[in-house]
KOLZAMAR-591053 format. One record per residue (C-alpha): residue in three letters; x, y, z negated. Coordinates in Angstrom, 2 decimals, decimal comma, always signed. Layout:
NODE  ALA  X  Y  Z
...
***
This chain:
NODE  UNK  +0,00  +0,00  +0,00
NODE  UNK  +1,21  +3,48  +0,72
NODE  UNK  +0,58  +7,10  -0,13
NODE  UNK  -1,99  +7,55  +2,17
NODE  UNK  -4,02  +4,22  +1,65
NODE  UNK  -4,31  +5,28  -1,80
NODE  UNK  -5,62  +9,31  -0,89
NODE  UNK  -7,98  +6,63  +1,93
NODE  UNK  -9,32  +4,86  -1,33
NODE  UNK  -9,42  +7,92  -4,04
NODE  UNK  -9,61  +11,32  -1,41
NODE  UNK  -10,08  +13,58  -4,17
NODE  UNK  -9,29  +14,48  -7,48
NODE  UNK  -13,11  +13,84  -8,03
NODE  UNK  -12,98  +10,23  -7,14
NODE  UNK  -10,22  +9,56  -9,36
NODE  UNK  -11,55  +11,19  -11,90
NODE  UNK  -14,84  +8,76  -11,32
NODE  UNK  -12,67  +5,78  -11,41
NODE  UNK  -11,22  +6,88  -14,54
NODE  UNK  -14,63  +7,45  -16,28
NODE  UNK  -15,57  +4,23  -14,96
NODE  UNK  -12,50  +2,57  -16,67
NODE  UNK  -12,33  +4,05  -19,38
NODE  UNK  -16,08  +5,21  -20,24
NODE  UNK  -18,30  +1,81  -19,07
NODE  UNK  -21,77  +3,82  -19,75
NODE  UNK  -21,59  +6,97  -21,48
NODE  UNK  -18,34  +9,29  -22,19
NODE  UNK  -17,05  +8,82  -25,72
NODE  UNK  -15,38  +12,78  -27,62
NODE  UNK  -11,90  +10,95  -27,95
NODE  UNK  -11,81  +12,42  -31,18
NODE  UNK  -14,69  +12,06  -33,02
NODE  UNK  -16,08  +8,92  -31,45
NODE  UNK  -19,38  +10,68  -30,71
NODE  UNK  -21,82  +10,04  -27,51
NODE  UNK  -23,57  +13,50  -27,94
NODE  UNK  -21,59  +15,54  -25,02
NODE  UNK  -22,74  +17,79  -22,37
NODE  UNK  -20,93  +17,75  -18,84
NODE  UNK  -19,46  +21,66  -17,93
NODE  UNK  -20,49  +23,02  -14,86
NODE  UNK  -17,74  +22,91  -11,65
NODE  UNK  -15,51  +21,01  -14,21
NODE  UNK  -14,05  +17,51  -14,70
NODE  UNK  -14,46  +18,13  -18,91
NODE  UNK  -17,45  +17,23  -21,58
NODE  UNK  -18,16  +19,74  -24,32
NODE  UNK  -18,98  +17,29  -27,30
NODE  UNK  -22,01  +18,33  -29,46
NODE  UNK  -20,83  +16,86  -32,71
NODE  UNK  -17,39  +18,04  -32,94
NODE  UNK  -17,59  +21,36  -30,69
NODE  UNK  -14,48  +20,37  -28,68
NODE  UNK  -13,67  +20,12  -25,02
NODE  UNK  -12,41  +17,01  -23,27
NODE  UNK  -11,96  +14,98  -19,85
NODE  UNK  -11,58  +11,35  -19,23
NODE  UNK  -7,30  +11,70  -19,37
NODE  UNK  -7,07  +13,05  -23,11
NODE  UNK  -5,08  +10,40  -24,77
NODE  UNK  -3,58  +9,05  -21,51
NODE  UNK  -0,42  +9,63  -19,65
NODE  UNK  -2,43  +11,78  -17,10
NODE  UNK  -3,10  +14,43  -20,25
NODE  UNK  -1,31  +17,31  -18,98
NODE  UNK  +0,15  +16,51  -15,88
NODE  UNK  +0,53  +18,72  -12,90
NODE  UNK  +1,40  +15,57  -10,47
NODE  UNK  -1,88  +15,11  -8,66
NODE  UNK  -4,10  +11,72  -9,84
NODE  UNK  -3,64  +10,22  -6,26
NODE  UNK  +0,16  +10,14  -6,71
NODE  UNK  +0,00  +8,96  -9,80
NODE  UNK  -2,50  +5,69  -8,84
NODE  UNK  +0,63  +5,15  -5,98
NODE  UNK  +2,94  +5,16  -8,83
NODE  UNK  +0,91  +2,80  -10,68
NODE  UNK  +0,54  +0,66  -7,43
NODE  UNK  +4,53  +0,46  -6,45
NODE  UNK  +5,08  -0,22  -10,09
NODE  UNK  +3,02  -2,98  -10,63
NODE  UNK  +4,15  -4,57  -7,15
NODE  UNK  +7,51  -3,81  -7,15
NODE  UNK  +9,79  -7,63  -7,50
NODE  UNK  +13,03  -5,02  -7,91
NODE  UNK  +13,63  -2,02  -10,02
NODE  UNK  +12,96  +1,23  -8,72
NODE  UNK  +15,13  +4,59  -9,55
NODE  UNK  +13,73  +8,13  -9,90
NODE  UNK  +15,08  +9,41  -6,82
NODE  UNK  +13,54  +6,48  -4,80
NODE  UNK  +9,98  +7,45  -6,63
NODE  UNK  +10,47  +10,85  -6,11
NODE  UNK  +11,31  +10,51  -2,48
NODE  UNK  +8,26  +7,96  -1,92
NODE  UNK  +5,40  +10,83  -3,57
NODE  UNK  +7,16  +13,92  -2,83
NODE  UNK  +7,96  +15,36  -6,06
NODE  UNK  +11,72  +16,38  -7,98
NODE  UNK  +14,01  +13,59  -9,46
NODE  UNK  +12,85  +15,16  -12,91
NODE  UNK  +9,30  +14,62  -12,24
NODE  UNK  +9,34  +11,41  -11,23
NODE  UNK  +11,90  +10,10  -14,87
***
């Protein structure tokens, strides 16, 4: 699989983030930290404002995603060459496979 099969499969950051809910959230999104069900979904945004707790959160709070700038696309390729890979692969190989710096992909 290559970069491109991958943005074939997940085309946005929308259907990742779908997947992810999916994965992560079988039924109903869960506030990460409260544990509570009671959310409402913001407008134009991939978060949930939970009732009980009064905080903000998405579906990669917790995860390695939390915070990233790399796009969610790139990082499912990671995953994939990862996972598939029989041989070690260095940074600069990543890097040069998804496009990003040496220090982005360590």
């Amino acid at each position: 699989m290559d970069l491109q099969e991958v943005y074939n499969i997940f085309p946005t950051k929308a259907e990742c983030i779908k997947y992810l809910e999916t994965l992560r959230w079988t039924s109903s999104p869960m506030c990460p930290y409260c544990k509570s069900l009671r959310q409402s979904k913001l407008n134009n945004q991939y978060r949930y404002h939970c009732n009980t707790c009064n905080t903000s959160y998405s579906v990669t709070v917790g995860t390695l995603f939390e915070n990233s700038k790399v796009d969610l696309q790139k990082w499912f390729y990671v995953i994939c060459i990862l996972l598939n890979s029989r041989n070690k692969i260095s940074s600069r190989q990543l890097a040069n496979k998804i496009g990003v710096t040496k220090d982005t992909a360590w």
